[in-house]
C-alpha positions as CSV (number, residue, x, y, z in Angstrom):
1,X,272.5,-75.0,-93.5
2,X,274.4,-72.6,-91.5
3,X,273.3,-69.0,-91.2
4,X,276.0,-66.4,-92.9
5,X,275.7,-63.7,-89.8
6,X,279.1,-62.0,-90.6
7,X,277.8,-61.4,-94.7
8,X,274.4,-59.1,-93.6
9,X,275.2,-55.6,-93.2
10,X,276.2,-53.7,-90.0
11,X,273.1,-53.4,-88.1
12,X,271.1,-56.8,-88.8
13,X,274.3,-58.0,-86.8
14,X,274.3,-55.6,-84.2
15,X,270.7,-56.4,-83.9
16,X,271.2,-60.1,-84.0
17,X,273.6,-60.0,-81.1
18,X,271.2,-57.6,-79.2
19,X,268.8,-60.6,-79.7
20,X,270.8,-63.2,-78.4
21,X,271.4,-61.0,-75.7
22,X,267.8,-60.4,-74.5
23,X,268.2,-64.2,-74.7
24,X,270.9,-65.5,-72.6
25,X,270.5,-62.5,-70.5
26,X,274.4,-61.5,-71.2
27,X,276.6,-62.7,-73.6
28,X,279.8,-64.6,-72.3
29,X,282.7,-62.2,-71.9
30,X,284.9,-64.3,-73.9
31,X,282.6,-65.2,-76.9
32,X,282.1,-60.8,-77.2
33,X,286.1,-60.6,-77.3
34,X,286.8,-63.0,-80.0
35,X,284.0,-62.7,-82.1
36,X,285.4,-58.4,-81.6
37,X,288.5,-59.8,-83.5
38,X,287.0,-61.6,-86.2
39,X,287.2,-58.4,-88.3
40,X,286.8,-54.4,-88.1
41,X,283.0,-55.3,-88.6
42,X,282.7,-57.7,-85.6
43,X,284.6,-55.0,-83.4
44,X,282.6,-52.0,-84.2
45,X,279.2,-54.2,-83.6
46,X,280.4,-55.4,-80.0
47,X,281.6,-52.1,-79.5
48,X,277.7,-50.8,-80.1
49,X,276.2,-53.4,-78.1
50,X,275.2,-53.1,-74.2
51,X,277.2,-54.9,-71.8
52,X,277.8,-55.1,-68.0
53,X,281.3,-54.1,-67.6
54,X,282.3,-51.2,-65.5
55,X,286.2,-51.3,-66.2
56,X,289.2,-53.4,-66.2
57,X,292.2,-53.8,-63.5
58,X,295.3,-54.2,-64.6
59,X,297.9,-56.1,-62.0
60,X,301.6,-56.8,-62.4
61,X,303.7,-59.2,-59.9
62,X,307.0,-58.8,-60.8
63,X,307.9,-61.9,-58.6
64,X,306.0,-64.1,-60.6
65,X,306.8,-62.1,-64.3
66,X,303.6,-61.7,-65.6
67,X,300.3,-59.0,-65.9
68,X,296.6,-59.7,-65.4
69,X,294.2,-57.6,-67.1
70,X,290.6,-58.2,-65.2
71,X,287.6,-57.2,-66.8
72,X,284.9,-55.9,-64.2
73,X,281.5,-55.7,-63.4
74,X,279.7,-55.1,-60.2
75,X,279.6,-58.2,-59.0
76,X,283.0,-58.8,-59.3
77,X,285.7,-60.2,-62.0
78,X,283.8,-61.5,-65.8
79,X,287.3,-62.7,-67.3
80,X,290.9,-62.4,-67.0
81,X,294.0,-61.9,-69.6
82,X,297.3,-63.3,-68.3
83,X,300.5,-61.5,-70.0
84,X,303.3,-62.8,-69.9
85,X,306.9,-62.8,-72.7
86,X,306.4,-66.9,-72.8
87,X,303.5,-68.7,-72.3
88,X,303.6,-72.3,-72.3
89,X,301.0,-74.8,-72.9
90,X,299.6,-76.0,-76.3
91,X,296.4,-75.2,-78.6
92,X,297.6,-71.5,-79.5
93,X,295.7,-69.6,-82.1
94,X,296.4,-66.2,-83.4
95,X,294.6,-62.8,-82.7
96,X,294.6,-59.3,-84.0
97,X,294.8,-57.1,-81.3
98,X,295.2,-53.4,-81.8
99,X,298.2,-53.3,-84.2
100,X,299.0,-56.6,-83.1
101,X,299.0,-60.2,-83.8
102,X,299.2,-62.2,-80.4
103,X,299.0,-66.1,-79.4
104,X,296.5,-66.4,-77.1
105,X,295.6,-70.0,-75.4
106,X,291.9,-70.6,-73.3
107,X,292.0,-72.1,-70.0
108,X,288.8,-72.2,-68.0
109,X,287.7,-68.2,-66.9
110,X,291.1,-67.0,-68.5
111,X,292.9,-66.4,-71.5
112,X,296.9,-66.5,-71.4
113,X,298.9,-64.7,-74.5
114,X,302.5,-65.9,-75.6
115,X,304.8,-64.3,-77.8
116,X,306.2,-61.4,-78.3
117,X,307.5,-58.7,-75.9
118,X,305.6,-58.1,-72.4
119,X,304.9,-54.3,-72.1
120,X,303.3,-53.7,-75.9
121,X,301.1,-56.9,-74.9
122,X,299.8,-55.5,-72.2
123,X,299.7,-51.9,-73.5
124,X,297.5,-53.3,-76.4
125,X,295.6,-55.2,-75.1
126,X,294.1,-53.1,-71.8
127,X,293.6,-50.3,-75.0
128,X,291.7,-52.5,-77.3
129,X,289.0,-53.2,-74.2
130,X,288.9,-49.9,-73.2
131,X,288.1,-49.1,-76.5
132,X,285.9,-51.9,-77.4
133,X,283.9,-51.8,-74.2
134,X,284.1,-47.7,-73.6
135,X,285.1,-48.6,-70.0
136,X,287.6,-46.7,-67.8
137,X,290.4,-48.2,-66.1
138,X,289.2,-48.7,-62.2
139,X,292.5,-49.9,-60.7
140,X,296.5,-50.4,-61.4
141,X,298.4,-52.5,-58.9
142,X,301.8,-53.0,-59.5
143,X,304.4,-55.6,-57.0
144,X,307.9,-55.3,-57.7
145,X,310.2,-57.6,-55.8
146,X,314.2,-57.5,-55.5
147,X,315.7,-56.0,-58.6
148,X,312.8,-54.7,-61.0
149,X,313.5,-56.6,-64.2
150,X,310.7,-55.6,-66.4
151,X,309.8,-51.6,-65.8
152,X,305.9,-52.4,-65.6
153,X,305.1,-49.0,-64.5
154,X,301.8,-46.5,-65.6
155,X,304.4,-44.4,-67.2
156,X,305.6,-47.2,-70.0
157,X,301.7,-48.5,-70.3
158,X,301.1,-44.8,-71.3
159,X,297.8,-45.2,-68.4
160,X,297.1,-41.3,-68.0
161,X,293.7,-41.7,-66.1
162,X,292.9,-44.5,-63.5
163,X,290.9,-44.4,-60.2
164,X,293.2,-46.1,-58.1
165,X,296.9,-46.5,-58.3
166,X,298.7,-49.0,-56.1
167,X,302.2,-49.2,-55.8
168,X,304.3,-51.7,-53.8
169,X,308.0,-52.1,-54.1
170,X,311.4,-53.4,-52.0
171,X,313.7,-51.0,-53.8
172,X,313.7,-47.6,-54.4
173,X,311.7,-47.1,-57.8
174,X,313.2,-45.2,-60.6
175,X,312.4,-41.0,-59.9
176,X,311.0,-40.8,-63.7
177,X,308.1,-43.6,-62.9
178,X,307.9,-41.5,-59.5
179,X,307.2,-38.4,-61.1
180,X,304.9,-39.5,-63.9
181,X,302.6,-41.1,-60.5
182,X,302.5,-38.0,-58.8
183,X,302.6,-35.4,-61.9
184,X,301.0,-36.7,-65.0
185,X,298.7,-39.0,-63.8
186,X,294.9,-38.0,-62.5
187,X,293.7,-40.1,-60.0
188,X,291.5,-40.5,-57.3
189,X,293.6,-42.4,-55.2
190,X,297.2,-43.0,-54.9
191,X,299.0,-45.8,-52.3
192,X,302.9,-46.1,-52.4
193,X,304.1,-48.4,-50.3
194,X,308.1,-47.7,-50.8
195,X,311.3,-49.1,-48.6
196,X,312.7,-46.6,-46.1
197,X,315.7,-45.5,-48.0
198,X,314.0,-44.0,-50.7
199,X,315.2,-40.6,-52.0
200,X,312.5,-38.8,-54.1
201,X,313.9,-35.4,-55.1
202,X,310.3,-33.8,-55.7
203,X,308.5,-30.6,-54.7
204,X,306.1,-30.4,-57.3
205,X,302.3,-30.4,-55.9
206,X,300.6,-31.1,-58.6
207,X,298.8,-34.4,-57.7
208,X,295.7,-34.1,-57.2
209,X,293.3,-37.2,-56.0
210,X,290.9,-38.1,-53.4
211,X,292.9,-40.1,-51.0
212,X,296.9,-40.0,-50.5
213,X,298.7,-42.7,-48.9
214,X,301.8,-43.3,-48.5
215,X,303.2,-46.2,-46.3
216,X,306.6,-47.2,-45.2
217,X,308.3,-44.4,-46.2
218,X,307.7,-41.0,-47.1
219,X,310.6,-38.8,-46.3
220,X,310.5,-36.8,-49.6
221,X,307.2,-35.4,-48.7
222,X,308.7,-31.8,-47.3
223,X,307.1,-29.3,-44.8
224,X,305.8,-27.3,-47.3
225,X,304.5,-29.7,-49.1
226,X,302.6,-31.3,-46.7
227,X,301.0,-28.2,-45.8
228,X,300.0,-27.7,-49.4
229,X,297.6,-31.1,-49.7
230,X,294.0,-30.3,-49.8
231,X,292.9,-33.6,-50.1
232,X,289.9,-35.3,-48.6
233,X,292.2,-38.4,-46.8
234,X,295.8,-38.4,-46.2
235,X,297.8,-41.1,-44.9
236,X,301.0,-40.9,-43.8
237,X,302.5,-43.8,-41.9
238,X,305.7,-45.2,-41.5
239,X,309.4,-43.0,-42.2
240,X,308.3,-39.3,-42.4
241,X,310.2,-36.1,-41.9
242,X,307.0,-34.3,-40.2
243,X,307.7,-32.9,-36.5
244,X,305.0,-31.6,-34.4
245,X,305.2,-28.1,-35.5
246,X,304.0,-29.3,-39.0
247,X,300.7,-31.1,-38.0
248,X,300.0,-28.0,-35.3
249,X,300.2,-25.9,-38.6
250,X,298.0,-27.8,-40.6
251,X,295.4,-28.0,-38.3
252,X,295.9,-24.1,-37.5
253,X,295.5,-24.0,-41.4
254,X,292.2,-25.7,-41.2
255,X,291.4,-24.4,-38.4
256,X,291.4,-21.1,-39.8
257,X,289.7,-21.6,-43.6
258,X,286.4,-22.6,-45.2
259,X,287.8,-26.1,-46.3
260,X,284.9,-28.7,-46.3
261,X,287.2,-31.2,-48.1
262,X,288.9,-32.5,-45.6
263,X,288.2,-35.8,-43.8
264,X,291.0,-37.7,-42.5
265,X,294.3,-37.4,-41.4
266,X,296.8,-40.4,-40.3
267,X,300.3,-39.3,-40.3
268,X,303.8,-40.4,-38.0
269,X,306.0,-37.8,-36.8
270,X,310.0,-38.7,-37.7
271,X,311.4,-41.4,-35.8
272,X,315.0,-39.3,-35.3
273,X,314.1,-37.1,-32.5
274,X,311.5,-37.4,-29.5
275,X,308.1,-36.0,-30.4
276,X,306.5,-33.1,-28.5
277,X,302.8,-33.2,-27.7
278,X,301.3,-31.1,-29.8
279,X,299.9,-27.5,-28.1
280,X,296.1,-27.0,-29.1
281,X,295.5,-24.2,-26.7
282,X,294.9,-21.9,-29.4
283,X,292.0,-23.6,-31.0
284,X,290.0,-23.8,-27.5
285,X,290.1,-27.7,-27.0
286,X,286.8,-29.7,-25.3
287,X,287.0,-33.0,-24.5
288,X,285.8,-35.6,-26.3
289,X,281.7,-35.7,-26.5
290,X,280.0,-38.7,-28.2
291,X,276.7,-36.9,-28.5
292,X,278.2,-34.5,-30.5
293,X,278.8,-37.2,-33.3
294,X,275.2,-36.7,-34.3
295,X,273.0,-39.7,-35.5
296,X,275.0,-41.0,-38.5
297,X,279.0,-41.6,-37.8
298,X,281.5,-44.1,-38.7
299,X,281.4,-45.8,-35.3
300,X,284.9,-47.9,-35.9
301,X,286.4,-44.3,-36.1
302,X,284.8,-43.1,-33.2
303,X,286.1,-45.5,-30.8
304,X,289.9,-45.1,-32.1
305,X,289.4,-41.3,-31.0
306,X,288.1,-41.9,-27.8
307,X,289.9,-39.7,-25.0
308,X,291.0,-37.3,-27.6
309,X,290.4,-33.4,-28.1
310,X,287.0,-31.6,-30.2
311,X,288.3,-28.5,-32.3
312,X,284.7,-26.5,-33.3
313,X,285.7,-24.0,-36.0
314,X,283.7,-21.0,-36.8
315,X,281.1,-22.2,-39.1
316,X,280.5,-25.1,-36.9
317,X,282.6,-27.5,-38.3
318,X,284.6,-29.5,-36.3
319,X,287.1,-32.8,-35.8
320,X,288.6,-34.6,-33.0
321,X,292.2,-34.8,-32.6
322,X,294.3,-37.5,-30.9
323,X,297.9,-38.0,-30.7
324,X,300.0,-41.4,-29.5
325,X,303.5,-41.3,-29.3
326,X,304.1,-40.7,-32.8
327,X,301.1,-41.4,-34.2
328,X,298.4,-38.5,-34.9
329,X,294.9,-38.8,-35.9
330,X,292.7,-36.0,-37.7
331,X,289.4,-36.4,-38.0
332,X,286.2,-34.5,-39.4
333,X,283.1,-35.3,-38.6
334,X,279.9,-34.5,-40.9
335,X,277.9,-32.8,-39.3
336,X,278.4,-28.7,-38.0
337,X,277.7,-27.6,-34.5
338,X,275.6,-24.2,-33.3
339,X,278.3,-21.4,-32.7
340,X,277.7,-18.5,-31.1
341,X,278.8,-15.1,-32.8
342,X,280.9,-13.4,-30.5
């Protein structure tokens, strides 16, 4: 005779599953989510339990019309949600998710959902695992091809936190998504890849993240607020408006602080007037030293800046610069050099 598990109270079931657990070594990522939606009961037990999950990805390809929701561990991808307004296919069976009910259908490592419209799927669903699993949200990538049909953006998924936001489009997004990215959102890093005739009216520096970069085309970044970014990487490449006077003055700025954030910077100077070499008399330029590097240094990186110029501030810190063509290159290095008090 079968055993009643869902009839004994709370925590004979939380211990039961804790059982099977220490059994199997880790329950299957799919048998935790459905047996979650049994009932309020089964959801607040899974929700107890230990797992292996460290967040989800959530990935939209507007060419194809559809969202993946990945749930992640660290060894890579457990299980996979495909979203999509239609899903065809047969053997659909009905789940309560969040507030609500969606058609879901199995297919090896992945479930696909049908029914009902796209962005309240998706925004219910990547809520209820966060919730169940108390798991952050590690990554959001989002393609959008010609003509953006269905506005998949952070913004309308009501995403406020995620480590990584990835952003890849062939027209000119919409400024509201734009300015929810760069002013609502926290972050730790931020990639836009947008087309060349973008035209984002925005001054606000708000954002704050680990690592900036911005690719293809980043005109509405102004003077002043480049000079304002105190991040650790920026990346700048492609369609800028920066001259040679604004890099000089953001490495006079660094030049002349106590910031230990910064690490990298990668930018292109604007591509509508000739670029002038950049004058770094000021800051006592040596040429490049390789035992200065110390023991420990990203050796790739090294041998990009080869032939350029050391800057040694006052407290020892100090970077190599490098400038080709257009293209200028910024970097810190770890460790801090003697220097003598004058």
């Amino acid at each position: 005779m079968p055993f009643p598990i869902l009839k004994l109270p709370f925590l004979p079931i939380q211990l039961v599953l804790q059982i099977l657990d220490n059994l199997t070594q880790n329950l299957d990522s799919l048998a935790l989510f459905e047996f979650s939606t049994c009932s309020r009961k089964c959801r607040r037990v899974v929700s107890c339990i230990r797992h292996k999950y460290t967040g989800i990805k959530i990935l939209w390809n507007g060419d194809e019309g559809y969202a993946t929701i990945k749930l992640e561990t660290s060894y890579g991808t457990s299980y996979s949600w495909k979203i999509a307004e239609i899903c065809a296919g047969e053997l659909y069976e009905r789940r309560k998710i969040g507030n609500m009910t969606i058609m879901i259908r199995r297919q090896y490592n992945q479930m696909y959902t049908g029914g009902g419209p796209l962005i309240e799927k998706l925004k219910e669903m990547y809520k209820y695992l966060i919730d169940l699993f108390h798991i952050p949200i590690l990554n959001f990538f989002g393609y959008y091809g010609a003509g953006i049909q269905i506005p998949v953006f952070p913004a309308n998924l009501e995403i406020k936190k995620c480590d990584e936001v990835v952003v890849m489009s062939h027209e000119p997004i919409d400024d509201d998504q734009m300015k929810y990215i760069l002013g609502e959102m926290i972050t730790k890093k931020l990639n836009l890849h947008l087309p060349n005739y973008s035209n984002f009216p925005w001054e606000s520096t708000r954002f704050s993240m680990d690592c900036l970069n911005l690719q293809l085309d980043s005109k509405w970044v102004s003077r002043e607020m480049f000079l304002s970014l105190k991040y650790p990487k920026i990346y700048m490449k492609g369609f800028t408006s920066l001259t040679s006077k604004d890099v000089r003055d953001f490495i006079n700025q660094w030049f002349n602080s106590n910031d230990t954030r910064l690490e990298t910077l990668l930018v292109d100077l604007k591509f509508d007037e000739e670029p002038e070499p950049i004058d770094l008399s000021e800051f006592n330029p040596k040429p490049w030293d390789p035992i200065l590097r110390g023991q420990y240094y990203d050796k790739n990186r090294a041998g990009k800046l080869f032939g350029g110029m050391d800057i040694i501030r006052k407290d020892g810190r100090f970077a190599t610069f490098r400038q080709s063509s257009r293209s200028i290159d910024f970097f810190v290095w770890k460790n801090t050099l003697q220097v003598e008090n004058n």
